[in-house]
SEZA-93438 format. One record per residue (C-alpha): residue in one letter; chain; x, y, z. Coordinates in steps of 0.05 Angstrom, whole numbers, plus 5000, padded with zeros to 4 digits. Each point is the difference from the previous one (the first is absolute). Layout:
residues N
  aa  ch    xx    yy    zz
   a   A     X     Y     Z
...
END
This chain:
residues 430
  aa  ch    xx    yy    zz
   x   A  8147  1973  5719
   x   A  5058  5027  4954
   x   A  5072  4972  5003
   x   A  5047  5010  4937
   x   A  5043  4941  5009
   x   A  4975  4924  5017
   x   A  5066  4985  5032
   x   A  5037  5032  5055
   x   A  4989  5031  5080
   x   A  4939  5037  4972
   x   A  4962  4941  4953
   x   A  5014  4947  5055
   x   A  4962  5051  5056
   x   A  4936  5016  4945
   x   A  4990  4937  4987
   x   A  4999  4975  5068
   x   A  4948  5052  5019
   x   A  4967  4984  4934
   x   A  4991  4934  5022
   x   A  4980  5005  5078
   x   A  4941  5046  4966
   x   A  4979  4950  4967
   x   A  5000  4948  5046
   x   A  4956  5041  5052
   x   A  4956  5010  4938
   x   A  5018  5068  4974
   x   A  4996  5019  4928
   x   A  5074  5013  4985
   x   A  5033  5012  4939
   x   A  5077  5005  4986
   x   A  5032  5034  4937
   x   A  5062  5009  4979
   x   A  5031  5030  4939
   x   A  5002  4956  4933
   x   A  5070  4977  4981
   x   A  5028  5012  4933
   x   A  5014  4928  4995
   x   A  4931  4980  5028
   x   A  5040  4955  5053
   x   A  4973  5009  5073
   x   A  5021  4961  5061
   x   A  4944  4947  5008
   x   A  5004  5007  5073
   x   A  4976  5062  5002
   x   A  4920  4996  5009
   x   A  4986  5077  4955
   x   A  4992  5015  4933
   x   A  5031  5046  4942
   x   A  4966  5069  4993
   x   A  5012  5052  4945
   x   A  4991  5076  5023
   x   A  5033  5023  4949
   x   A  4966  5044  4949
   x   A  5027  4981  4926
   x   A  5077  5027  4982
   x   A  4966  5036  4933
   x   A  4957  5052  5029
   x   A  5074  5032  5031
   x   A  5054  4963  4963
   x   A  5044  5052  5025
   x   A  4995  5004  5075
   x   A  5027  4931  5017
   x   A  5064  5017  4960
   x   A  5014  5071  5032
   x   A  4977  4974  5076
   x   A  5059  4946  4988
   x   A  5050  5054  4978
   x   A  4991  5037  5060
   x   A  5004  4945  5037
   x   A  5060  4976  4981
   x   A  5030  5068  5002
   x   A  4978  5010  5070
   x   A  5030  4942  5027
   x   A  5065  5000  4964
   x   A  5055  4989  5047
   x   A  4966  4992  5058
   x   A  5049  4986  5069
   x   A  5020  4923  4998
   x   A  4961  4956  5047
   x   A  4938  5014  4997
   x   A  4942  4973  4971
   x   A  4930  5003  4967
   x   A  4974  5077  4990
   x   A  4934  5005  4963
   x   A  4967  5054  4976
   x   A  4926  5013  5004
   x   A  4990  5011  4927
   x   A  4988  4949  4954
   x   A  5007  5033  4933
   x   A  4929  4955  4983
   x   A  4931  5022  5018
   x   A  4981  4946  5046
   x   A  4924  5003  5027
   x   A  4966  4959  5042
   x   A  4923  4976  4966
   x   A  4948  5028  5056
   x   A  4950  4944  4973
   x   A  5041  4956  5044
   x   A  5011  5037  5057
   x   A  4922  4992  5024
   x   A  4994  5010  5065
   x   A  5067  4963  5020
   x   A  5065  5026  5034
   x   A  5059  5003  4958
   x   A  5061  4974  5029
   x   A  5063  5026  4976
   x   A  5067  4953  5018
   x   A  5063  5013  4962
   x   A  4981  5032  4938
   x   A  5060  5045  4971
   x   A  5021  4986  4926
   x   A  4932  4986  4995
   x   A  4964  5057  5012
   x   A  4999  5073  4978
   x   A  4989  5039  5071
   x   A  4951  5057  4958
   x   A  4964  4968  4953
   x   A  4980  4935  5046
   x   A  4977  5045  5061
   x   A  4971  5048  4949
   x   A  4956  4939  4979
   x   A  4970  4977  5078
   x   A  4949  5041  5013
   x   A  5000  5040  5057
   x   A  4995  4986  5066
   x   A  5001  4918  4972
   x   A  5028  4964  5062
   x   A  5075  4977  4982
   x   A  5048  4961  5053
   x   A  5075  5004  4976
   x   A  5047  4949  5037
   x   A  5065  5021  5002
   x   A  5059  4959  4977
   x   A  5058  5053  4997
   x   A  5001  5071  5013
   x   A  4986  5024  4923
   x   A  4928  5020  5010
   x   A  5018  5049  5056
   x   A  5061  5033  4960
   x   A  5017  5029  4939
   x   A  5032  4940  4971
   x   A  5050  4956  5048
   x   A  4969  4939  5029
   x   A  5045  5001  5065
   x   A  5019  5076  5022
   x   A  5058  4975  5048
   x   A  5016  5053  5039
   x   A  4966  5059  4961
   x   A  4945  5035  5022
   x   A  4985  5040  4942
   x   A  4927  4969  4993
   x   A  4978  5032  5063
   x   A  5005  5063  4953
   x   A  4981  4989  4926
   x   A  5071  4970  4984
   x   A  5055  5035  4948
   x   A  5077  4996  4997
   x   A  4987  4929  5018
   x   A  5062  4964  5017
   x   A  4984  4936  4948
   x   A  5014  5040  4943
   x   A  5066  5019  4975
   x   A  5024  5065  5019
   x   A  4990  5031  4927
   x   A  4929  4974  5000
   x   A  4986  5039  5081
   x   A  4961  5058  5008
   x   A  4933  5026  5034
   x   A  4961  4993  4944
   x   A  5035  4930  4985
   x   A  4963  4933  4971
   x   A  4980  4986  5077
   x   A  4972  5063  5005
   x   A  4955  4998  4943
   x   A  4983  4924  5018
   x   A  4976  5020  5068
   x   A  4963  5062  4970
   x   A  4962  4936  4946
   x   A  4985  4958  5058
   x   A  4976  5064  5044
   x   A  4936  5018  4954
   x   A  4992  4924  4976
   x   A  4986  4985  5075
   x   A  4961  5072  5004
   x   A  4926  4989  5027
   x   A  5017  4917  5003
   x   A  4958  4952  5055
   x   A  5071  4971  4998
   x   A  5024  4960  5064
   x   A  5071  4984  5013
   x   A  5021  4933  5027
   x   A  5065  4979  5020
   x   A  5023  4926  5022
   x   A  5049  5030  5053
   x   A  4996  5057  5046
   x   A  5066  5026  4986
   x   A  4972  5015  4927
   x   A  4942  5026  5030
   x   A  5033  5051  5025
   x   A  5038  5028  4953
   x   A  4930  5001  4953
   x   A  4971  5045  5063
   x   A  5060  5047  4982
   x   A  4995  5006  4929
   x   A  4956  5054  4971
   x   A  4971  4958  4947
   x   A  4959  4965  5060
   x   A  4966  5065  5035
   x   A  4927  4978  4971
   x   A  5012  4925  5008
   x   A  4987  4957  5058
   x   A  5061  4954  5019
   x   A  5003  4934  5039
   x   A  5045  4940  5007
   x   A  4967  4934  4978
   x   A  5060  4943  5005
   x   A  4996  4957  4933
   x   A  4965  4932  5018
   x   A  5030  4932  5000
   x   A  4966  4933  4989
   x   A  5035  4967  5071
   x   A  4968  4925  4974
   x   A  5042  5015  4929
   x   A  5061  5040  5042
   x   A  5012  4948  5058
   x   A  5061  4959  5026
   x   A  5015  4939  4977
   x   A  5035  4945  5006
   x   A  5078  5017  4990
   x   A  5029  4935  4995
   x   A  4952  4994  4940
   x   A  5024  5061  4962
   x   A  5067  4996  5020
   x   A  5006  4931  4962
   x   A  4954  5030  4938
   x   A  5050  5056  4998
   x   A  5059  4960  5005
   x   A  5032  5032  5059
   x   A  5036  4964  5053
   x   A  4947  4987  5064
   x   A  5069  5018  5052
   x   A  5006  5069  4956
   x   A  4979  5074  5036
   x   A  4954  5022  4941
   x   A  4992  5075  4988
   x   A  4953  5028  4948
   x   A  4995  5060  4974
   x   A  4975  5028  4928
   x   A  4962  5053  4958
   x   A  4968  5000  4934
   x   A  5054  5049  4972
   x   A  5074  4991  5053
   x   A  5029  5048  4936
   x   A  4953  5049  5032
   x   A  5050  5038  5041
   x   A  4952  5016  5058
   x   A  4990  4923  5013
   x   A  5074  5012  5032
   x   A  5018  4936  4967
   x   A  5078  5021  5005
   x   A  4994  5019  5084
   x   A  4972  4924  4999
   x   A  5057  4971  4965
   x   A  5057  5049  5038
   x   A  4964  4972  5064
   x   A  4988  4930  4989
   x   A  5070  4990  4963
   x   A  5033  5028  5071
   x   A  4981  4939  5038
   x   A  5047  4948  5028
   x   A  5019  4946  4963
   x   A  4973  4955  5047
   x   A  4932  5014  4991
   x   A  4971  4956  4960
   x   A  4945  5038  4954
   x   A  4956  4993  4946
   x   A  4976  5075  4973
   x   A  4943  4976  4965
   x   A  4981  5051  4949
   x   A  4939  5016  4958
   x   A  4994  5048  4940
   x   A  5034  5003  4932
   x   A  5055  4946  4998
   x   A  5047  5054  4963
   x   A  4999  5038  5062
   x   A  5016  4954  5039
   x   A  5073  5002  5031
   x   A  5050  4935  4992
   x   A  5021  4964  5058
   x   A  5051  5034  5038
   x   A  5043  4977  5061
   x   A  4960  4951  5058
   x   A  4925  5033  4968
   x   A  4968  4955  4948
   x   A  4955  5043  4964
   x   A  4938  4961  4965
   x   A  4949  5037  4950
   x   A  4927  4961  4987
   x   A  4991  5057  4949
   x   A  4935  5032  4993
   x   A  4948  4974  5053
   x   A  4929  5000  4961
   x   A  4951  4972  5054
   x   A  4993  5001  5067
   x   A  5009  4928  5004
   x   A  5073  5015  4974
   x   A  5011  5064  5052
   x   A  4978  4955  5055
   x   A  5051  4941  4989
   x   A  5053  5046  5003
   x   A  4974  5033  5065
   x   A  4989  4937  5036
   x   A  5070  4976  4975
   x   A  5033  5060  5038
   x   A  5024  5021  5070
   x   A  4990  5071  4988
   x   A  4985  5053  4946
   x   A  5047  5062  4988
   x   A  4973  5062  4966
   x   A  5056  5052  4988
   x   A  4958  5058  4968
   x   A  5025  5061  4995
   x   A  4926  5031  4998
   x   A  4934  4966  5005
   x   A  4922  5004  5016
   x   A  4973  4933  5030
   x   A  5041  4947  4954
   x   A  4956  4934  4997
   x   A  5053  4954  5005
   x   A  5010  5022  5061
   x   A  4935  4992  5026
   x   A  4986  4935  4956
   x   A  5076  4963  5027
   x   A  4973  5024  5080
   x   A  4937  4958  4981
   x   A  5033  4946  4985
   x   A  5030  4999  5078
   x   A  5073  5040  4983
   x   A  5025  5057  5032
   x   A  5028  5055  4951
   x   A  5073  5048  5004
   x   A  4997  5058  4967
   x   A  5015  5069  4995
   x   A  4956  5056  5044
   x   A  4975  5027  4939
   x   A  4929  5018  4978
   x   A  4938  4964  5028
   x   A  5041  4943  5020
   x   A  5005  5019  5071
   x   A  4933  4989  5006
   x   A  5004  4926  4993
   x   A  5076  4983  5007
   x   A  5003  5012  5076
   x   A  5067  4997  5032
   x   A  5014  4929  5045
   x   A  4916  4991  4987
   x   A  4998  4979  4926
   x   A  5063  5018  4972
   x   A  5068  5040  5005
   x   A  5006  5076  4968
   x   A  5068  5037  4991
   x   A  5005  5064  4984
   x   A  4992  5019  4924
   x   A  5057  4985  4953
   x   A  5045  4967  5064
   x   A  5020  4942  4971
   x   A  5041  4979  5056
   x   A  4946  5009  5045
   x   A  4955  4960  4953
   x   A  5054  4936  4994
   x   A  4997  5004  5070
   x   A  4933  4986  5012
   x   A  5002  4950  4946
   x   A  5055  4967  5032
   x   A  4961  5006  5066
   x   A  4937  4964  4970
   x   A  5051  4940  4972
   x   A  5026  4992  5079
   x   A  4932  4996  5032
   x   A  4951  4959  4965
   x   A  4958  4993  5068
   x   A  4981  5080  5010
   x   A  4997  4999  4915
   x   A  4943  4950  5004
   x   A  4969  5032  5055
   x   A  5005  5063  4955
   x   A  4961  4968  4945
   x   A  4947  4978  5037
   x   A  4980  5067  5026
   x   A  5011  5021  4929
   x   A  4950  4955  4980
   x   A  4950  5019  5055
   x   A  5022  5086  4979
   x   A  4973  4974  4927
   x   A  4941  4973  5025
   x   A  4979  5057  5039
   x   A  5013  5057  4947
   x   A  5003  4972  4935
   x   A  4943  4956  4986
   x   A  4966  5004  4939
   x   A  4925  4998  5025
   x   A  5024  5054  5046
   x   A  5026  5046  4950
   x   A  4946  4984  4951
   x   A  4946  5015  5052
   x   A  5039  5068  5014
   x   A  4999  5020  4917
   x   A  4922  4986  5005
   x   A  4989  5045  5059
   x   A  5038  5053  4959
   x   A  4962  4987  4934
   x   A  4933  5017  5042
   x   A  5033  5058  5021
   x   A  5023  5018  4935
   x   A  4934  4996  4976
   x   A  4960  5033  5043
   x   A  5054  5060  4996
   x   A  4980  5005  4933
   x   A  4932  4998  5016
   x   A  4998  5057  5048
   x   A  5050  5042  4947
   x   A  4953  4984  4941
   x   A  4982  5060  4962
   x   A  4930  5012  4985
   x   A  5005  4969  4922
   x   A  5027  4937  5030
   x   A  4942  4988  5051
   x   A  4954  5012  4948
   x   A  5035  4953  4948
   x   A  4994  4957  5057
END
C-alpha cells in the first residue's frame, strides 16, 4: 500500500487497513513518501519509500514542471482548496522486483507520484486497487468538483482556475488527458468509502475500464468505544453539569471544513444555554470565547486514546462541512455512542440519519444547523437514544474485520483478473 502523507483522513484509513491485514495474517506493507526532514509520525505503522529516479539525469524538468505550475494556478477564485496536478516534474518508478506476485494498493498518493512514469513502470495487466480519498484521481486536477461536472467529459475551462488561466485545452484538460493513457490497459479497481463518491467515479470517464465499489473504511469498535464521561469530563477539565459539543478537523483553515457556518451557528444560541464547544485541531484556528459559548481547543489529537476522551466527554458531535466523502470523525465520535449534526452534504447522509443518529440541515443553512444544535442541547433523552443506535449503525457497517475481509475478496479478484488478461509472455514468465 502507497500513501504520501503519515498524517491526515487518508494515513489514519491505510494504516488501519494495514493493520487489520495483518492481524488476520496477511502480508501487508505500508509506504509512504520519505520526509525531507526524515521526521514521520510514529503512529503510523508504514515506512518511507523513494520512487524517485535521481534529480541529475533531468535537472531541468523539475524546475520548468514548477513554473507551469505556478503559472497555472495564479490567481485562482478565493475559497478553494488543494488542486494537484498529475505531473511530478521527477521520474518516479515503481521497482517490479517488489511487486512479485502481490496487489499494489494505491491510497492517497499525489505530490508523490508522477501519474506517467509510475503507471508506465507496473506492468500490465498487474492487479492495482486505488482507494479513493478525494475526487483528484477521477479529474483533471480538483480534489472536490462541487457542482461541476466537467469530468464526465475530459474536463477544460475548469472553474478552479482563474479566468485568464480557462480554456479547453486548459491545465485540467491536459491532466485528465495524463491520467487517461497512464490508466490505459490498467487491472485498476476503484474503491470508494462512500457511495455518494462512488457515484460520481461511475460518471467520470477516467473510470470506463475500471471496476468501482464502495468499501466503508474500518474502525477498531474495542479502540473506538464509549466510555465513561464523568471520567473524561474531569481529565478534560470541563464542568460535569456542562452540554458538551465537539467538533474538529485536522485543518478548520480549510474552508470546506465550514468552520465559519459552525461558529455563525453556534454563536446564535441563547445565552442561557450553557455550552462547552469543545474543539480539536490547530489551536491558532481556534476561535476565542464569545458571548454564553466557551470554546476549548485540546490541540492536535495524536492517538486514538486522545480522540476517544474527547468523544466520550461530549453530548453530541457537529460536522459543518461544506463538502465531504465519508469523514472518520464522524463515524469514529458515532462509535463512541454520540449522535452527529451536520450538513446534508457528501456521503454523510449515509450515516447521519435524520431523528435516527443525528440531525442534517440543509447545506450552508446555518440557522437551520443552530437549530438542530439547539434542539440536541434541549433533549438529552432522544440525543442518547440517538447515540446508541449510532453506535449499533457503526457496528453494523464499519467494522474493521468487515471491511478488511471485503479488500481480500477484491484482491482475489484483482488477481485472477489479471490472470485471465495475462498476455502470452506473462504466462510463460510465469
Amino acid at each position: 500500500m502507497l500513501n504520501t502523507a503519515t498524517a491526515g483522513g487518508a494515513a489514519v484509513a491505510a494504516d488501519r487497513l494495514h493493520r487489520g491485514l495483518l492481524a488476520l495474517g496477511v502480508e501487508s506493507c505500508l509506504w509512504h513518501k520519505p520526509t525531507r526532514s526524515g521526521v514521520s509520525n510514529d503512529a503510523f505503522a508504514g515506512q518511507p519509500l523513494d520512487l524517485a529516479v535521481p534529480r541529475w539525469r533531468h535537472p531541468f524538468v523539475s524546475l520548468a514542471t514548477k513554473v507551469r505550475d505556478r503559472r497555472a494556478l495564479k490567481d485562482r477564485p478565493p475559497g478553494l482548496e488543494l488542486y494537484t496536478t498529475p505531473w511530478r516534474g521527477t521520474t518516479t518508478c515503481f521497482d517490479k522486483s517488489q511487486l512479485k506476485g502481490d496487489v499494489l494498493h494505491l491510497h492517497w498518493v499525489n505530490r508523490w507520484l508522477d501519474w506517467q512514469s509510475f503507471f508506465q513502470s507496473l506492468p500490465e495487466q498487474h492487479p492495482v486497487v486505488w482507494t479513493l480519498h478525494d475526487m483528484n484521481p477521477i479529474t483533471g486536477g480538483c480534489h472536490h468538483a462541487d457542482l461541476c461536472d466537467g469530468f464526465q467529459s475530459g474536463c477544460g475551462n475548469c472553474p478552479q482556475l482563474s479566468v485568464r488561466q480557462r480554456g479547453m485545452t486548459d491545465i485540467s484538460s491536459q491532466g485528465f488527458e495524463l491520467k487517461h493513457r497512464a490508466y490505459r490497459r490498467k487491472n485498476l479497481h476503484i474503491v470508494t468509502p462512500s457511495r455518494w463518491l462512488e457515484n460520481q467515479a461511475r460518471r467520470s470517464l477516467l473510470t470506463v475500464d475500471a471496476t468501482v465499489q464502495t468499501i466503508y473504511n474500518g474502525l477498531d469498535l474495542k479502540q473506538f468505544s464509549p466510555g465513561d464521561r464523568g471520567s473524561a469530563r474531569r481529565e478534560l477539565g470541563i464542568p460535569e453539569d456542562s452540554t458538551v459539543v465537539a467538533f474538529g478537523a485536522a485543518s478548520l483553515g480549510n474552508r470546506r471544513k465550514g468552520a465559519q457556518e459552525f461558529y455563525e451557528a453556534i454563536s446564535s444560541l441563547p445565552g442561557s444555554s450553557k455550552v462547552v464547544c469543545l474543539g480539536f485541531g490547530d489551536p491558532a484556528q481556534m476561535p476565542s470565547n464569545s458571548g454564553s459559548v466557551d470554546f476549548r481547543s485540546t490541540g492536535f489529537l495524536r492517538t486514538p486514546e486522545e480522540l476517544v476522551r474527547v468523544y466520550s466527554a461530549s453530548d453530541f458531535f457537529v460536522m459543518p462541512s461544506l463538502g465531504e466523502n465519508m469523514p472518520q470523525t464522524v463515524v469514529e465520535a458515532m462509535a463512541c455512542g454520540i449522535p452527529t449534526v451536520a450538513f446534508s452534504v457528501g456521503g454523510i447522509p449515509e450515516i447521519v440519519r435524520p431523528g435516527e443518529t443525528g440531525l442534517l440541515a440543509a447545506l450552508q443553512d446555518c440557522s437551520e444547523l443552530a437549530r438542530h444544535i439547539q434542539w440536541m442541547i434541549d433533549h438529552p433523552a432522544e440525543r442518547l437514544e440517538m447515540g446508541l443506535r449510532s453506535r449499533m449503525l457503526v457496528c453494523d457497517e464499519f467494522d474493521l474485520d468487515r471491511q478488511t475481509g471485503k479488500y481480500l475478496r477484491l484482491y482475489e479478484q484483482a488477481s485472477q483478473a489479471a490472470w485471465f488478461s495475462a498476455s502470452p509472455e506473462m504466462l510463460r514468465s510465469a
